[in-house]
C-alpha positions in Angstrom: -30.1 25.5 -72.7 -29.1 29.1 -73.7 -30.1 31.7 -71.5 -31.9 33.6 -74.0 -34.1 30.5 -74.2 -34.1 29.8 -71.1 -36.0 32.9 -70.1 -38.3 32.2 -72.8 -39.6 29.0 -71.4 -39.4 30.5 -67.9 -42.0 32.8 -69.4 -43.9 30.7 -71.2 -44.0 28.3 -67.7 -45.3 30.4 -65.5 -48.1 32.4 -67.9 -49.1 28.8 -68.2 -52.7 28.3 -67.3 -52.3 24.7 -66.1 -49.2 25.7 -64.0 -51.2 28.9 -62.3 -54.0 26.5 -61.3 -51.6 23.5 -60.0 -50.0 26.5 -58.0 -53.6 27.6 -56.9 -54.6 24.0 -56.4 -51.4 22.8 -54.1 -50.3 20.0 -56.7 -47.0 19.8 -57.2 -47.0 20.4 -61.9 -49.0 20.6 -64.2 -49.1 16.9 -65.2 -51.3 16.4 -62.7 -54.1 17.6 -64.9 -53.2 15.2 -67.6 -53.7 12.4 -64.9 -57.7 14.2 -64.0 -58.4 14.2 -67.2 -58.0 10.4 -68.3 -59.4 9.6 -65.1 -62.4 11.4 -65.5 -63.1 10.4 -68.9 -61.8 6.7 -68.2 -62.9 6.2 -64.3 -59.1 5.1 -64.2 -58.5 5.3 -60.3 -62.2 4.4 -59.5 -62.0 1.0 -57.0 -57.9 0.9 -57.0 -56.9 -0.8 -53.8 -52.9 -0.4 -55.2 -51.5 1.7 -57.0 -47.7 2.0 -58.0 -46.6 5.1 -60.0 -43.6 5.0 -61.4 -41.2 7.8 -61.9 -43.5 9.8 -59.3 -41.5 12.3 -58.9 -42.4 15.6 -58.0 -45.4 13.2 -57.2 -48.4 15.4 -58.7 -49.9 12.0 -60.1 -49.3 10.1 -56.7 -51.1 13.3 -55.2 -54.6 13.1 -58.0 -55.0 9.3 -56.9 -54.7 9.9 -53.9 -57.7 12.1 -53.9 -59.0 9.8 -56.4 -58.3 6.7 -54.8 -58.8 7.6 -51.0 -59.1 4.2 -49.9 -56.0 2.6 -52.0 -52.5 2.1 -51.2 -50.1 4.6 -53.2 -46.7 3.7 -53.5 -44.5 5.8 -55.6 -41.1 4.8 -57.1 -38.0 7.3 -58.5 -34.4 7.3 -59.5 -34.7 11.0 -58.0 -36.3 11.9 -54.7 -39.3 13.2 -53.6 -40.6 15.6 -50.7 -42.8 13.3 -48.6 -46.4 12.9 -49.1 -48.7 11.8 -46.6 -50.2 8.3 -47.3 -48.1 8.1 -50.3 -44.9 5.7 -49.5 -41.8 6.0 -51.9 -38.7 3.8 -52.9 -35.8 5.7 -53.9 -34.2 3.6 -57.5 -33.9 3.1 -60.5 -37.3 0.6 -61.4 -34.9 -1.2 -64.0 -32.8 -2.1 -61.5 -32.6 -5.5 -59.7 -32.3 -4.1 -56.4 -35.7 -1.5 -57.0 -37.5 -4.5 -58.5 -37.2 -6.3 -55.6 -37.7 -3.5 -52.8 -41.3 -3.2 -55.3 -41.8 -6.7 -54.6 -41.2 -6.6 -51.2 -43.5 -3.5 -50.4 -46.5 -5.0 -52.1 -46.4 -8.3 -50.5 -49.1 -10.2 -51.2 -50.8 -7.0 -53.0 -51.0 -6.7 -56.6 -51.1 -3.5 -58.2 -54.6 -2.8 -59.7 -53.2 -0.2 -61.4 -49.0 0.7 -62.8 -48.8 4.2 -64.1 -46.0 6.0 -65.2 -45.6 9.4 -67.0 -41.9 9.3 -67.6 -39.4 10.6 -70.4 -36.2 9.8 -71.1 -33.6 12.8 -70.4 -34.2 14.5 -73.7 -31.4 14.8 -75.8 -32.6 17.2 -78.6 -32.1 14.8 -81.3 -36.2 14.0 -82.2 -35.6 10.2 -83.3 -33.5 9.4 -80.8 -35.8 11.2 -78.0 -38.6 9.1 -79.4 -36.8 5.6 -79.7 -35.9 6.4 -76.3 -39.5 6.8 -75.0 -40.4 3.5 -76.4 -38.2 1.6 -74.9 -38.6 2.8 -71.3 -42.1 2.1 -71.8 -41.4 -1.8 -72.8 -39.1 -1.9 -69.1 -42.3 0.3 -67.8 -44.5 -2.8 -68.9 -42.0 -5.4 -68.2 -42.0 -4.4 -64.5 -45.9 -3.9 -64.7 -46.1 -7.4 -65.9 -44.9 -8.9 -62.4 -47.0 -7.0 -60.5 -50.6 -6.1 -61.8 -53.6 -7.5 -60.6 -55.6 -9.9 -63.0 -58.5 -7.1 -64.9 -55.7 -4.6 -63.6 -54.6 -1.2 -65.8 -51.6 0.1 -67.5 -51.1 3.9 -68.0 -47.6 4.6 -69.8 -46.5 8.1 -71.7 -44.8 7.2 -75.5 -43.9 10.1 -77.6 -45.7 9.6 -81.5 -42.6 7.9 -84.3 -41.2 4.5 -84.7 -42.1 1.2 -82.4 -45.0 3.3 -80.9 -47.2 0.7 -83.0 -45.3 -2.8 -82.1 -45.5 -1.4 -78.5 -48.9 -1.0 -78.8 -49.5 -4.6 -79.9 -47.6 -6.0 -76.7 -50.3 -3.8 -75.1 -52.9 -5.6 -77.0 -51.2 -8.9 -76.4 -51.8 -8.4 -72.5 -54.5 -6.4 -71.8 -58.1 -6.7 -72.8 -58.3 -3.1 -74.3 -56.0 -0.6 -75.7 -56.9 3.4 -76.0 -55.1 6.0 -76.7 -55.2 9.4 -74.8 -54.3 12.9 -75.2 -54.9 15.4 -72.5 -55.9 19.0 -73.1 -53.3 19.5 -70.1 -50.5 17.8 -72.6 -49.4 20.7 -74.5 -50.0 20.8 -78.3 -46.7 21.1 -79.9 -45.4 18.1 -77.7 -45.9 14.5 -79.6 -46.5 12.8 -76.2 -49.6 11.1 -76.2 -50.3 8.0 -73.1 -51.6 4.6 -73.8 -54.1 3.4 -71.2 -54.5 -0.5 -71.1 -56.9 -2.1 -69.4 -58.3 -5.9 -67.9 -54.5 -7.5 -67.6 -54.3 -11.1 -68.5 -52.1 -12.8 -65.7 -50.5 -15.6 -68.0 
């Protein structure tokens, strides 16, 4: 990014009002108000015993649930690392990996996950329809890995950006899960075409 326009977002950033209250509020970005938001409308974290959230890091969303979810297990998975949380635990790896798969596994033991969520992008290359085609397809791996591990009547929570596949991906929602809404946070900013797909009561086949 150019400096020029680098400065420009800096700006932008910090006269953010979601970033000054996450700063006020000790959570670590701004996405964790996208998180609030579909949980209060959506009673998303009400009753979770486990939750996995992948691609946690900086770990504002494994911070909401758990505030959300006092009771419930939080375990946080990343390619990148994280500072510690307190009662959050955290595998270090990619999720598409064998190797991260398997450490997943291995943490949950007999646990299922009552609900997988994951707010990740791809590494954004600039190029819209690529971006986009990107972000579909890590959410299919997103599911594919959810699929292994979600309780029965268990929840899905995945970011897409708005184009192509976003529909087909949507119908392997609908193939799996007993509900399929779409959500768009006030917190998710207006000129971005990300948008999070929130599927609910899992069908363990």
């Amino acid at each position: 990014m150019a400096r020029g326009k680098t400065k420009k977002w800096l700006r932008a950033h910090l006269s953010d009002d979601f970033v000054k209250q996450a700063n006020q509020q000790g959570f670590r970005s701004r996405a964790a108000y996208k998180l609030l938001e579909i949980h209060q409308k959506d009673q998303l974290l009400k009753n979770c015993k486990m939750v996995v959230d992948l691609g946690c890091a900086p770990g504002s969303w494994s911070q909401l649930a758990r505030i959300h979810a006092p009771r419930a297990r939080i375990l946080g998975v990343d390619i990148l690392d994280m500072t510690p949380l307190e009662k959050v635990e955290f595998i270090r790896g990619d999720f598409t990996a064998q190797s991260t798969f398997d450490a997943i596994v291995k943490s949950l033991g007999n646990q299922r996950a009552d609900l997988v969520m994951s707010d990740m992008a791809p590494n954004i290359t600039g190029i819209r329809h690529a971006d986009q085609a990107r972000s579909v397809a890590l959410a299919e791996l997103a599911l594919e890995l959810a699929e292994n591990i979600i309780a029965p009547g268990g929840a899905f929570l995945v970011k897409v950006f708005h184009g192509a596949g976003v529909d087909e991906f949507k119908k392997q929602l609908a193939d799996r899960f007993g509900s399929v809404k779409v959500r768009k946070p006030k917190a998710s900013k207006l000129q971005s075409s990300e948008h999070y797909l929130l599927a609910r009561n899992f069908y363990l086949v």
